[in-house]
N, C-alpha and C positions, 0 to 999 in steps of 0.2 A: 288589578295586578297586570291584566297582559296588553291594559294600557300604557304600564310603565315599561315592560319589554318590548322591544322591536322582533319579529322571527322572520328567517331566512331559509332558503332551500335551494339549492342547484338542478337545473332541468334532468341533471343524470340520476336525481334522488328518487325518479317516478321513470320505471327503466323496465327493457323486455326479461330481465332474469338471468341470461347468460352470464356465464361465469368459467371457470378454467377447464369443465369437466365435462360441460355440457351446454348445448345452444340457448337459442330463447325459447322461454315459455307464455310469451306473452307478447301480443300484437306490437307495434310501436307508435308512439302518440304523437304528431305534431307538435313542434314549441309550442304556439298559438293555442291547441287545445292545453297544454300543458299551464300556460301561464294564467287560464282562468281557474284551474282548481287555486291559484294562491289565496286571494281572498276566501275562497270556501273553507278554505283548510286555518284560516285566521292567519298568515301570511302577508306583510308586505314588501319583503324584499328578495332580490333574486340577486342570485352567483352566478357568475359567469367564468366560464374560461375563454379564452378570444374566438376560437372557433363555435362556439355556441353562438354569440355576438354576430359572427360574420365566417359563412362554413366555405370549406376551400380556399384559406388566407392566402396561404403562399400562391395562390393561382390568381389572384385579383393585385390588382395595383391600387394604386394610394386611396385614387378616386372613387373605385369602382368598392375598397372598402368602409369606404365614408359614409358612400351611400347606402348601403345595406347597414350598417349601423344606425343610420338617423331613422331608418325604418321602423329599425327592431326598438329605437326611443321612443318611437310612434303607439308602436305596439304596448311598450310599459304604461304610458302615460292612459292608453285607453283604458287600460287594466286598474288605473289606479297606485299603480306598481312604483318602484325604484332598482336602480342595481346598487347591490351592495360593492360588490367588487369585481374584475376582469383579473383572471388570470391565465398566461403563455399557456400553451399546452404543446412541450414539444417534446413530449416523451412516443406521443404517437411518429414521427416523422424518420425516416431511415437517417436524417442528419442528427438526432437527436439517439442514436441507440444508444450514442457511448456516452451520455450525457452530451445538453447542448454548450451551457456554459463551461462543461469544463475540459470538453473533450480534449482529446491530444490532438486534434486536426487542430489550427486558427481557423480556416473558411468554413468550418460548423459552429465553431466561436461565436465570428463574424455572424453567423446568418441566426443563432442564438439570442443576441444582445441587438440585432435590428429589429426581429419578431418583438425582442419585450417593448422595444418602444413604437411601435406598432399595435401593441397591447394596450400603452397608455395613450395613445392616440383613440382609440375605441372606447376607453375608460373617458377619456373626456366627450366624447359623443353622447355615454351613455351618460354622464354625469354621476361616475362610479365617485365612490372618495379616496378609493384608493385598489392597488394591483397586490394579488398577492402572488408569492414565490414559492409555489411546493414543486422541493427540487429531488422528481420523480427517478430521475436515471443519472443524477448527479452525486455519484459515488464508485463504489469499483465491486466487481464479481473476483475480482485477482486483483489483492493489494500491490501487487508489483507491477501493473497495467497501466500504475499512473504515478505521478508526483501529488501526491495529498498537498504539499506544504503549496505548490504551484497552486494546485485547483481551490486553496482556499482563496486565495489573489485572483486568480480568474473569476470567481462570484463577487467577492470586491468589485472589480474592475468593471462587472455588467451592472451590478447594483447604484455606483456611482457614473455609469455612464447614460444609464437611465433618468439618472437623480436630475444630472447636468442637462439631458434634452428638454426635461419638463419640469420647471422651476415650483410645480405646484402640483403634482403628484406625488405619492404614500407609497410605501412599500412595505406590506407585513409579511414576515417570511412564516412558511408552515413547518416546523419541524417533524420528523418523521426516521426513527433507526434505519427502519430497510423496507423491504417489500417495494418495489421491484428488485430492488440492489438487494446484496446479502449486507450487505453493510455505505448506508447513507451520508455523505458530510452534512452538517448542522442538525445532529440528530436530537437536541434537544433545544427549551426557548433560552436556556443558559450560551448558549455556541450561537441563537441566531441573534439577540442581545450583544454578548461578545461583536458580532460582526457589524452588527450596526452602529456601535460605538467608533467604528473605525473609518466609516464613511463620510462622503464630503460632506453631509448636512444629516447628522445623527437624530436631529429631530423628526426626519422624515422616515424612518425606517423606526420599524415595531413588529409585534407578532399575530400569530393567531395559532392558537391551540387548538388540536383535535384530541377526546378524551381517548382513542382508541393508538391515536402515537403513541400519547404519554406512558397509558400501559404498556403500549411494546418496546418501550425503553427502559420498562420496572421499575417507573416512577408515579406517583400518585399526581392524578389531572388537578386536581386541586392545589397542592403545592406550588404544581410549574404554574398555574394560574394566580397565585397568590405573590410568586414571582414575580412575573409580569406585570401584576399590577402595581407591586412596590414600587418598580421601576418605570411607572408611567406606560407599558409598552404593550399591554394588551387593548389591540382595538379587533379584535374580532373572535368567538369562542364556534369551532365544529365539536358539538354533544352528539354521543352515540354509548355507545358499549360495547365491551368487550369480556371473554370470560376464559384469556388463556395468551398466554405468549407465542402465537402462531402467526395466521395471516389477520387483513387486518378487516373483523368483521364487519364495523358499523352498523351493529345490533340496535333496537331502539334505547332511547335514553334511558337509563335505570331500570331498565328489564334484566341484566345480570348481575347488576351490584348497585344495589339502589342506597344503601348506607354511604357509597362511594359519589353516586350522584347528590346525596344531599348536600356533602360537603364543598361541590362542585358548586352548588346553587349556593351555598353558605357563604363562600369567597367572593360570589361576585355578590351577592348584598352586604360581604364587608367593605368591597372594594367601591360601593356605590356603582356599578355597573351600569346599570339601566340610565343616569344623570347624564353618560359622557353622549346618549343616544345612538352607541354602536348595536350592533345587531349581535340576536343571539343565534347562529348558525347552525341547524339539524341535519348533519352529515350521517341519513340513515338509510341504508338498504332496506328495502321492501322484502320480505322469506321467497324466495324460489317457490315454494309451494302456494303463494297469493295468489287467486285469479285475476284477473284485470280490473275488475270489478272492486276488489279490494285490493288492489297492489298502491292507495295513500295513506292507509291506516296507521303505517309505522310512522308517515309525519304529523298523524293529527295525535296520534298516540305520544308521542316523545313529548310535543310542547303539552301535552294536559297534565303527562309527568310532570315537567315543568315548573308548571305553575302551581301547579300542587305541592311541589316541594317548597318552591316559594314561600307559600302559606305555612307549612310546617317550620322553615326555617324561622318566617316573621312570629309565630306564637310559640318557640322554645322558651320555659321559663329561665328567664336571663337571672331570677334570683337564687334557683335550682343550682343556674353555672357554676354564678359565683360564689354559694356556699361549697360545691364541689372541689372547687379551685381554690378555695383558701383554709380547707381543709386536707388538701391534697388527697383527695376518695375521688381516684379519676375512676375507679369499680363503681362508684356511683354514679359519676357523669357519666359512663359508658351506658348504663344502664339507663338512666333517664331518657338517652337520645333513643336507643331502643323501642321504650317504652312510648316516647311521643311519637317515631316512627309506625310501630304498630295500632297509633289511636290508642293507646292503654295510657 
């Protein structure tokens, strides 16, 4: 089985602790050192955002980013490694507070939609297969602070002006309600779908689910993922958990609602998942309370959930289903999945 999976992790997944309330608790680790726990942890692909790639963008010019990429290619290759995907990161940058693609300035616009293709510029160094769009500060704290109907046209407009620079680059949007924003544009894969249909080459634009949005939207990770894949449009899943409509914790995989993870693992082996050979994404915070020492265990923890579920989902008896189901005794098929859940 974790032959047939691919798994992935972003360098931020293995992090000093800090958080809104309180600094780090924990040293900080080199990429370099960071990218040798992947194989340990059974790992072959890495997330990037562009500044992980190539750190201080906006201060390097074209060349001077090229090359600190073919580097960090250098680096994956020696590892054994791949990048899964590059994505903008311009929520950290003062041009980027009001959001970048949508702000109300043009010249943060502008400097928005030249970063993303600059992003895909690195995405082809690294030989990513594609950029993804989580649009961190592209929403409003004060609905009256902007034109919605505008700013969904502005992510259009960066979306295909990207499209158009690189004839062979992917775009999967993350959806996400809020958190930075109080309130997100494309907060669900229904709105980022919608918007990819509308683009100059709709084939190129898809999504990627995180199961920790889906909850903060009060929608089941598995539906929107069963979405997606009806629609051809899921090429990437972030697995975590979540246990409350707050912030967004990226708890390990099925440690708070593991009924909700199987069904998460159920969809994509209905969807044939693991065939298209996109990756399965573990977007997990390590506890505040980990020592260094154990600050990987939530990512080696979440894929052995995983894979585990896997196996649960592949030995459900399917004749159990189907006499539940055409008996209509879904009190039994509730029960069965229980029962197989708990080894009973």
């Amino acid at each position: 089985m974790a032959g047939e999976y691919r798994f992935s992790f972003g360098p931020w997944n293995v992090h000093e602790g800090a958080d809104p309330f309180g600094p780090t608790v924990r040293p900080s680790i080199g990429f370099g050192t960071k990218l040798k726990y992947y194989k340990q942890l059974g790992f072959d692909g890495v997330q990037f955002h562009d500044d992980d790639a190539v750190p201080d963008l906006d201060q390097k010019s074209d060349l001077e980013m090229e090359k600190v990429a073919g580097e960090v290619k250098k680096m994956l290759d020696g590892e054994g490694l791949v990048a899964e995907f590059v994505a903008p990161r311009l929520w950290e940058s003062p041009r980027g507070i009001d959001g970048g693609f949508t702000s109300n300035d043009p010249a943060n616009r502008k400097w928005a939609i030249q970063r993303l293709k600059r992003t895909a510029m690195i995405a082809n160094i690294l030989d990513a297969r594609f950029l993804v769009l989580w649009l961190a500060r592209e929403g409003t704290y004060i609905r009256e602070s902007k034109n919605a109907i505008d700013a969904h046209r502005y992510l259009l407009d960066a979306i295909n002006q990207v499209l158009e620079f690189d004839k062979r680059i992917e775009i999967a949007i993350e959806p996400k309600p809020n958190e930075p924003m109080d309130h997100a544009y494309i907060p669900t894969i229904g709105h980022a779908v919608a918007l990819a249909s509308q683009a100059v080459d709709p084939k190129r634009v898809g999504g990627l689910i995180e199961t920790a949005h889906a909850i903060l939207a009060g929608l089941d990770p598995s539906d929107e993922m069963a979405f997606a894949l009806s629609m051809g449009k899921l090429w990437s899943v972030h697995l975590n958990d979540q246990n409350g409509l707050k912030f967004d914790e990226d708890k390990t995989f099925g440690a708070a609602n593991l009924r909700g993870a199987y069904n998460q693992v159920r969809v994509l082996e209905l969807g044939g998942y693991p065939a298209t050979g996109r990756f399965v994404g573990l977007d997990v915070k390590a506890m505040r309370t980990q020592p260094a020492e154990l600050a990987t265990k939530h990512l080696s923890n979440s894929r052995t959930i995983f894979l585990k579920l896997v196996e649960k989902v592949r030995t459900f008896p399917k004749d159990v289903q189907q006499q539940c189901i055409a008996n209509r005794d879904y009190e039994a098929l509730e029960m069965a999945v229980i029962q197989h859940l708990l080894g009973g």
